[in-house]
C-alpha positions in Angstrom: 78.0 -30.3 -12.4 77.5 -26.5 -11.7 76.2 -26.0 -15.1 73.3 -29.0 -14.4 72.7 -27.1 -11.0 72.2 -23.8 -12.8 69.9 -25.3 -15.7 67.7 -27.0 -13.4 67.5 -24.3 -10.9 66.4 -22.0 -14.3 63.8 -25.2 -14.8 62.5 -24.9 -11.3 62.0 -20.9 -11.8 60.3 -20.9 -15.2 57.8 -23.6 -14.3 57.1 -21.8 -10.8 56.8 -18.4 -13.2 54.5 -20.5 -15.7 52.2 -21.9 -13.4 52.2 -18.8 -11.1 51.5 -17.0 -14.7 48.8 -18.7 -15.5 46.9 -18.2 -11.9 46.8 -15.3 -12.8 45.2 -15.0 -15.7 42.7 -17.8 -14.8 40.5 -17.5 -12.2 39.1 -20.1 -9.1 35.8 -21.2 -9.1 33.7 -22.6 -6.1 30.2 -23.7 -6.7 28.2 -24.3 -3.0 25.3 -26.7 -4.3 22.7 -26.9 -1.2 20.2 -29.7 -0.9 16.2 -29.1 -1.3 17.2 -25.3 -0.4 13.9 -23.6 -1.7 13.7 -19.8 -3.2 12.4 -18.3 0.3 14.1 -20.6 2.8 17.0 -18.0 3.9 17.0 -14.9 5.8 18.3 -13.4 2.7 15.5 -11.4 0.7 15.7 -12.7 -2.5 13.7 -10.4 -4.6 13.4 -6.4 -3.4 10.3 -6.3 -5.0 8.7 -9.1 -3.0 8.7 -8.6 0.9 7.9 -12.2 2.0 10.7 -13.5 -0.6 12.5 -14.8 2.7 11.6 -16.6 5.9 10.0 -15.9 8.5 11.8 -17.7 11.0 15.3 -19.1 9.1 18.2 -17.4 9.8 21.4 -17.8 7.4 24.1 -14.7 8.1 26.2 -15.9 6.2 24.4 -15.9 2.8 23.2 -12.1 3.9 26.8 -11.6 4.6 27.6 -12.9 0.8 25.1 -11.2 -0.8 26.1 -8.1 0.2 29.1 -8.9 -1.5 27.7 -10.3 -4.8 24.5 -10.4 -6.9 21.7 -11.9 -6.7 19.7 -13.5 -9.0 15.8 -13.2 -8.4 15.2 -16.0 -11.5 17.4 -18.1 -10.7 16.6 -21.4 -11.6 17.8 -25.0 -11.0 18.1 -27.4 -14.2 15.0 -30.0 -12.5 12.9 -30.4 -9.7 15.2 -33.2 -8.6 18.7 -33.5 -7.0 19.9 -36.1 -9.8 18.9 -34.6 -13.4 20.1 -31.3 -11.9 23.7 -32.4 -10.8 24.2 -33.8 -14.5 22.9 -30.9 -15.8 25.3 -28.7 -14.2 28.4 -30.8 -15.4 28.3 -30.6 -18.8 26.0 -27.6 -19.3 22.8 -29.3 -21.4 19.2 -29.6 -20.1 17.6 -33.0 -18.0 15.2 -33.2 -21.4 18.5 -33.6 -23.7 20.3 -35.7 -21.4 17.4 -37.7 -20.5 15.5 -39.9 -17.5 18.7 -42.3 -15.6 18.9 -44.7 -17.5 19.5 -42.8 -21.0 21.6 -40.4 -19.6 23.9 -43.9 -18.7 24.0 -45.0 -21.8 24.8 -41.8 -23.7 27.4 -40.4 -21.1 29.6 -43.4 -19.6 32.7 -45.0 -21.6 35.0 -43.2 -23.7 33.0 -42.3 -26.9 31.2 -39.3 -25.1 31.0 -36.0 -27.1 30.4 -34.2 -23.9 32.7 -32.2 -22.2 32.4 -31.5 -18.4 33.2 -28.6 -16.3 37.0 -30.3 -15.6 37.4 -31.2 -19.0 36.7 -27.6 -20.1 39.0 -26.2 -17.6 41.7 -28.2 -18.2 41.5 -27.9 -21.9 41.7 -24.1 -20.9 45.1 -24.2 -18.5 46.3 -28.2 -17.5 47.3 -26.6 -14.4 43.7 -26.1 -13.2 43.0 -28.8 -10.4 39.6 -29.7 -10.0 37.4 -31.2 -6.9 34.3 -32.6 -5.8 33.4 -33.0 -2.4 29.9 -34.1 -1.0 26.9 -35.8 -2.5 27.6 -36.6 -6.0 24.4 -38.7 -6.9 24.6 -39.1 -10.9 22.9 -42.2 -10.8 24.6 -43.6 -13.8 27.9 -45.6 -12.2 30.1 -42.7 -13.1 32.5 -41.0 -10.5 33.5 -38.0 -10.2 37.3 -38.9 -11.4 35.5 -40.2 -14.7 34.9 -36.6 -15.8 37.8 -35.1 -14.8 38.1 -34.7 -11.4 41.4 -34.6 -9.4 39.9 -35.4 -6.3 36.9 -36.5 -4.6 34.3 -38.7 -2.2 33.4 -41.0 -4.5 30.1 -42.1 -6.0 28.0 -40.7 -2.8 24.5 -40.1 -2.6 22.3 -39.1 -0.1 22.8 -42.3 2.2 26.2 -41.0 2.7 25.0 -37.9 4.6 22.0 -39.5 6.4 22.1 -41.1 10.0 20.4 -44.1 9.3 16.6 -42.7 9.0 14.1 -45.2 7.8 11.7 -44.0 4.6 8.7 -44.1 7.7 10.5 -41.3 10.3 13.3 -39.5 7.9 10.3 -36.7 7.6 9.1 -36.9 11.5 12.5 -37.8 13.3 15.9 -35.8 13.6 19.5 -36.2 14.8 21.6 -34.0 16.7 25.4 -34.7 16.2 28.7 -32.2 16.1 28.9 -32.6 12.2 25.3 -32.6 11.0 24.9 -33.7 7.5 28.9 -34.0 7.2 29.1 -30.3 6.7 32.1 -29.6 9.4 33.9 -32.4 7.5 33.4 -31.1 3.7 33.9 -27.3 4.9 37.1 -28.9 6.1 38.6 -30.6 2.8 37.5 -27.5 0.9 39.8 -25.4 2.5 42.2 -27.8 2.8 42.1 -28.2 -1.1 42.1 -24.2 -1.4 45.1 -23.8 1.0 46.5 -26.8 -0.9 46.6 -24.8 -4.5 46.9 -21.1 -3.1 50.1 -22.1 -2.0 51.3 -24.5 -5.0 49.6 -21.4 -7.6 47.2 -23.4 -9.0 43.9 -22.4 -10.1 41.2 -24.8 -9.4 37.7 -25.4 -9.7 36.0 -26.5 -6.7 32.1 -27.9 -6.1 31.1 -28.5 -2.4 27.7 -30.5 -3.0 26.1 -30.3 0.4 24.0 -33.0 1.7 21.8 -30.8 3.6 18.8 -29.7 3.8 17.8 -33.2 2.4 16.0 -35.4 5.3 16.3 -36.9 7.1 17.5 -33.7 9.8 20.0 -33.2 11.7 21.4 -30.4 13.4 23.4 -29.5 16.6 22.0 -29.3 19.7 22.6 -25.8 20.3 20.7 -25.0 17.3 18.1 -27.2 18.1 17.1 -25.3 21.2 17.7 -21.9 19.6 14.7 -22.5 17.4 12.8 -24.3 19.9 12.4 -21.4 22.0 12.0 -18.8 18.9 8.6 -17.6 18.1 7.6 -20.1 15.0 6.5 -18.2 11.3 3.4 -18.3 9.7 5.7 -20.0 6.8 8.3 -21.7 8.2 8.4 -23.7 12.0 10.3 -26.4 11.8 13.4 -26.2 14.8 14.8 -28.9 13.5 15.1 -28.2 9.8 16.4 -24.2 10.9 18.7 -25.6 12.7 20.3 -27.9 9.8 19.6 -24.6 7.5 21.8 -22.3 10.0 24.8 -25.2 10.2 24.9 -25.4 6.6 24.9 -21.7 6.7 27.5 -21.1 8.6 29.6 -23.7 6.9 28.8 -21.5 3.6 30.5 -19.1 5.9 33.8 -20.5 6.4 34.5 -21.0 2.7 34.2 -17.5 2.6 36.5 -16.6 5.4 39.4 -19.3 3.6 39.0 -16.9 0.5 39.6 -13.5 2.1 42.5 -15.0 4.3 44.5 -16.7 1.6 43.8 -13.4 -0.2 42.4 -14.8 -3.6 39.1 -13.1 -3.5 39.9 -10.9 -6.5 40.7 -13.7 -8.2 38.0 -16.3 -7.2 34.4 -16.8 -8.2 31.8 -18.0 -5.5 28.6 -19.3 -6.9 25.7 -20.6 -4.7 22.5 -22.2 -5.4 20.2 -25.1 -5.0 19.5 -28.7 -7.1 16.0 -27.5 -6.7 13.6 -26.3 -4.9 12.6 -27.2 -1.1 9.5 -29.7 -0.3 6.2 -28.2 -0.3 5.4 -29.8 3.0 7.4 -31.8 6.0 6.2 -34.4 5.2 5.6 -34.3 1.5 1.6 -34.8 0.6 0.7 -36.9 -2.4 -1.5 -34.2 -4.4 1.5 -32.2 -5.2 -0.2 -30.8 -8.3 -3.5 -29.2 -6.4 -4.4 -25.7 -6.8 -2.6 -23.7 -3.8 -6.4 -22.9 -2.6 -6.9 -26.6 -2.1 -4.5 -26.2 0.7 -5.3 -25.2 4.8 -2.0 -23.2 4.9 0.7 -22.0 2.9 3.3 -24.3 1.7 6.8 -24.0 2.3 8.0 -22.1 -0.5 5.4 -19.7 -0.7 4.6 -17.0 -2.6 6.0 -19.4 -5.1 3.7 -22.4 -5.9 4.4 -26.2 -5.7 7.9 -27.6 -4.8 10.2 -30.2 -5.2 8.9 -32.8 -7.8 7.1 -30.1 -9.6 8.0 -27.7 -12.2 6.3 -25.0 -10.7 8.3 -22.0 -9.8 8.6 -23.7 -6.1 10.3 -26.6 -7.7 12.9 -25.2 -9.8 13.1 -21.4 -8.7 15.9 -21.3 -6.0 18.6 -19.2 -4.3 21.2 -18.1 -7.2 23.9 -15.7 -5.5 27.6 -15.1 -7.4 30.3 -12.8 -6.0 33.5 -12.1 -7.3 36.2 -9.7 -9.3 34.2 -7.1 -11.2 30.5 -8.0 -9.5 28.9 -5.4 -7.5 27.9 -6.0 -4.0 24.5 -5.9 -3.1 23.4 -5.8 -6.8 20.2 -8.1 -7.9 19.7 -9.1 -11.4 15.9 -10.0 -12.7 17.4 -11.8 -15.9 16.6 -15.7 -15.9 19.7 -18.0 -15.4 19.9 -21.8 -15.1 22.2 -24.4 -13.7 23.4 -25.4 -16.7 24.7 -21.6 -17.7 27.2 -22.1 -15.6 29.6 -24.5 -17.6 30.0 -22.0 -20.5 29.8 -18.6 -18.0 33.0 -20.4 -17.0 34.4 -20.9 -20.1 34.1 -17.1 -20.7 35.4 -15.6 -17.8 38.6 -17.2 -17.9 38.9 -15.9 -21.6 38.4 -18.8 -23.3 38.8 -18.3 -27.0 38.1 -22.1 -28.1 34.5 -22.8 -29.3 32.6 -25.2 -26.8 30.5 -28.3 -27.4 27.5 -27.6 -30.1 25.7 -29.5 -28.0 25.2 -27.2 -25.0 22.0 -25.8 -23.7 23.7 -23.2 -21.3 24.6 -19.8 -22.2 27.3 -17.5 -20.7 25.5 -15.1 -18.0 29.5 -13.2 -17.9 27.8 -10.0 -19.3 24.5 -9.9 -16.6 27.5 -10.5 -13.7 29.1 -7.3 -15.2 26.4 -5.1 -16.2 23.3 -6.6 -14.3 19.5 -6.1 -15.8 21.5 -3.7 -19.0 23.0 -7.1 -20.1 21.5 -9.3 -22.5 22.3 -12.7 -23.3 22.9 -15.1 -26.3 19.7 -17.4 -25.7 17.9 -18.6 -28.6 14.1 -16.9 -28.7 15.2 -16.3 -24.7 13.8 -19.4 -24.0 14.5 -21.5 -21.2 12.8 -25.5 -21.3 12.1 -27.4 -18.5 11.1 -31.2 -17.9 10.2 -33.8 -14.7 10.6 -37.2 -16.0 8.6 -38.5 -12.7 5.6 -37.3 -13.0 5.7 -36.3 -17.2 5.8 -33.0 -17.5 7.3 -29.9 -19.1 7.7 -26.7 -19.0 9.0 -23.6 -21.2 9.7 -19.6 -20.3 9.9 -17.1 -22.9 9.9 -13.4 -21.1 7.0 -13.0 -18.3 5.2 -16.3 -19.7 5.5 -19.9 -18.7 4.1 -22.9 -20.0 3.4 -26.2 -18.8 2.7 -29.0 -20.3 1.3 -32.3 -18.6 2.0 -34.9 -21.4 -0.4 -37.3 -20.0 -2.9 -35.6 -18.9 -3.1 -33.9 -22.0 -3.6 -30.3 -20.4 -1.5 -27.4 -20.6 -1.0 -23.9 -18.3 -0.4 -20.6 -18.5 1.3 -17.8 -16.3 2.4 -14.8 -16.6 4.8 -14.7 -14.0 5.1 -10.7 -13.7 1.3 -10.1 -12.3 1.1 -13.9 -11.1 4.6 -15.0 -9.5 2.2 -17.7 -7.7 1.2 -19.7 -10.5 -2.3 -19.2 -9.4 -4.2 -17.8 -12.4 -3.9 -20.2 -15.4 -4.6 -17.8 -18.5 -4.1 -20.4 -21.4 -7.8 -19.6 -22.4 -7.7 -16.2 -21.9 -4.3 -16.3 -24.8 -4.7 -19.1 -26.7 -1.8 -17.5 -29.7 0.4 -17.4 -26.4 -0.2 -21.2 -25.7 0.1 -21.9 -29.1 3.5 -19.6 -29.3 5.1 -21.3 -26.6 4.0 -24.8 -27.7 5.3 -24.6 -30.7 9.0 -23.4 -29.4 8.6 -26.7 -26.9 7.4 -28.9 -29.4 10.9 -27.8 -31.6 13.2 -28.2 -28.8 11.2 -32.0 -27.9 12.2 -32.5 -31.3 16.1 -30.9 -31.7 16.9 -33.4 -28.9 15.1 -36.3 -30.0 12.9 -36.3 -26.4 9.1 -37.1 -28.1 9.4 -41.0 -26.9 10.9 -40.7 -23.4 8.9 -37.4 -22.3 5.4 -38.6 -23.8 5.5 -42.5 -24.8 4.5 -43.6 -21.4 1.1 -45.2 -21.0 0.0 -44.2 -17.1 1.5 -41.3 -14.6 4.8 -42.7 -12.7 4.3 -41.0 -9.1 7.8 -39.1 -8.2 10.4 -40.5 -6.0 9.3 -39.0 -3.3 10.9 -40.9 -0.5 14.8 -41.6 -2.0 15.3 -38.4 -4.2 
């Protein structure tokens, strides 16, 4: 009988030592996702070298508060110009055009004959003592839940009904709410520390994505922070009380997740990535000619400098906030290299040492080396290329260095930036380098074709207006 004791007490011991063993060695991982957050809706200055890269009337103290503890990244860039294709981007680390429009990306991902291999998947293939989460708006659009790729726990198959207080399509860009848990963000900020406390203390590493339902509409906010922008002095930019207030509550709940790491004492062991699903609407309310020149316009839309917004794949729509902090990152650094939502899947991979080779299917590179050695770094992209596309209103675009494309497939016209002297999108120089156009086409035109995209991004017959009201 003693002897049983003794070898199951030396059971108990080793698999405490294994698992505490391997927390070591692998890291956490939290990804914040925001809603409609755009690149200059923050207090935080996103770029150094452009002053009015932050609002004018938004505060958010706690992402200033991270930043300082992290890097930044000045071009960083969501997967799409829409909540959906982003969030399925992100998962398994391939771009909206290879996954394609809702209903392809259902009938290549769902079932059991996938070839894809999602961020819970990877992990636990790494260590099976990772535990993985999803808490918020999930929103893949394609009858898979979260527990379908992996996940150990989660809300469900939610979407943005789930956060909303019952606005109607006519006032959810007019009319706001004020409530003590605006957008659910008090509630999620609560099960993410919960599931952090949870496996600090059991020494599991985990993987952890708080998909926020704010700053979608409709808004809501407290009323204390309702009458704190009421009586501050509106910007030029930004004015909205009600929409700063929802910013600042979602803020602060950014904060908290924060404060859980530094008091279960796991910050050198934890990575903290925020960022957006895409960029923040041009106007409250949206306007219809989306596409218009910005000197078509009486005032400067909402993500300005940048051009255009959500539903565009201007740098409005896609550029957005991209800060990471953690073990080995400097604090207060800023990185001008390009990263995407869907680099994070393999960045993942590699800083927890990963030695297996990944999916040959992935768009995503690792961005490990620009986290440890900032603008020095260089990484593995093929012809440094980085391909957009909108199924909405059909459109793509591609950037290789300072110069973006973008293509309008039914319109048959194409634009050129160069997004170093013209970060506004405002002088189209396609005529002016026509081997540049040419260039970039023909990298675009190679990728359309790698991922077998040339019927679903150009066979349609008329322009399909976004979906502006439910997305």
């Amino acid at each position: 009988m003693k002897n049983t004791y003794a070898r199951f007490l030396v059971f108990i011991i080793n698999a405490f030592f294994i698992v505490s063993v391997a927390s070591a060695q692998h890291p956490n991982f939290i990804l914040i996702l925001t809603d409609d957050q755009g690149w200059t809706s923050s207090s935080q200055l996103m770029d150094d070298n452009v002053p009015n890269s932050k609002s004018d009337y938004f505060e958010t103290r706690q992402l200033e508060r991270i930043a300082k503890r992290g890097m930044r990244f000045t071009n960083g860039y969501a997967p799409s110009a829409l909540c959906c294709p982003t969030r399925r981007s992100i998962q398994f680390g391939q771009t909206p055009m290879r996954q394609g429009d809702d209903t392809e990306f259902k009938g290549k991902y769902f079932g059991g004959n996938r070839k894809q291999m999602s961020i819970p998947e990877l992990l636990k293939s790494i260590n099976p003592a990772y535990k993985t989460a999803h808490y918020g708006k999930w929103d893949l659009r394609a009858d898979i839940f979260p527990e379908d790729l992996g996940y150990d726990e989660s809300d469900g198959e939610t979407g943005n009904k789930n956060g909303d207080m019952n606005s109607t399509k006519q006032t959810k860009w007019t009319g706001f709410y004020l409530n003590n848990d605006p957008k659910r963000i008090e509630t999620l900020t609560a099960r993410a520390a919960n599931f952090m406390q949870r496996n600090t203390k059991s020494g599991n590493p985990f993987y952890l994505q708080v998909s926020h339902y704010a700053t979608h509409v409709d808004m809501q906010t407290t009323e204390e922070n309702y009458n704190k922008y009421l009586k501050k002095e509106k910007g030029k930019i930004h004015s909205n009380p009600a929409w700063a207030g929802m910013l600042e509550n979602l803020d602060t709940g950014i904060g908290k997740i924060l404060d859980q790491i530094d008091q279960l004492g796991i910050a050198d062991n934890t990575y903290l990535i925020i960022m957006a699903d895409n960029g923040g609407a041009e106007f409250i309310p949206p306007i219809k000619n989306k596409f218009d020149h910005p000197s078509t316009f009486e005032k400067h839309p909402r993500n300005y400098p940048l051009r255009g917004g959500k539903w565009t794949l201007y740098e409005g729509g896609v550029r957005v906030p991209f800060v990471v902090i953690g073990p080995g990152i400097k604090g207060g650094s800023q990185c001008d290299i390009p990263v995407v939502g869907w680099d994070i899947l393999p960045t993942i991979s590699d800083l927890t040492g990963n030695k297996n080779s990944l999916p040959d299917n992935l768009d995503g590179v690792s961005f490990r080396a620009a986290l440890e050695n900032g603008n020095k770094a260089e990484l593995n992209r093929t012809n440094d290329e980085i391909v957009f596309h909108y199924f909405g209103k059909s459109h793509s675009a591609i950037r290789v260095g300072d110069y973006k494309l973008i293509k309008f497939w039914n319109l048959k016209k194409t634009e050129l930036y160069n997004l170093k002297e013209d970060l506004g999108e405002i002088n189209d120089v396609s005529k002016k380098y026509p081997k540049k156009v040419e260039e970039l086409e023909k990298l675009m035109m190679n990728y359309v074709k790698e991922v077998k995209a040339e019927k679903s991004i150009s066979g349609l017959t008329e322009e399909k207006a976004p979906k502006d009201e439910d997305d």
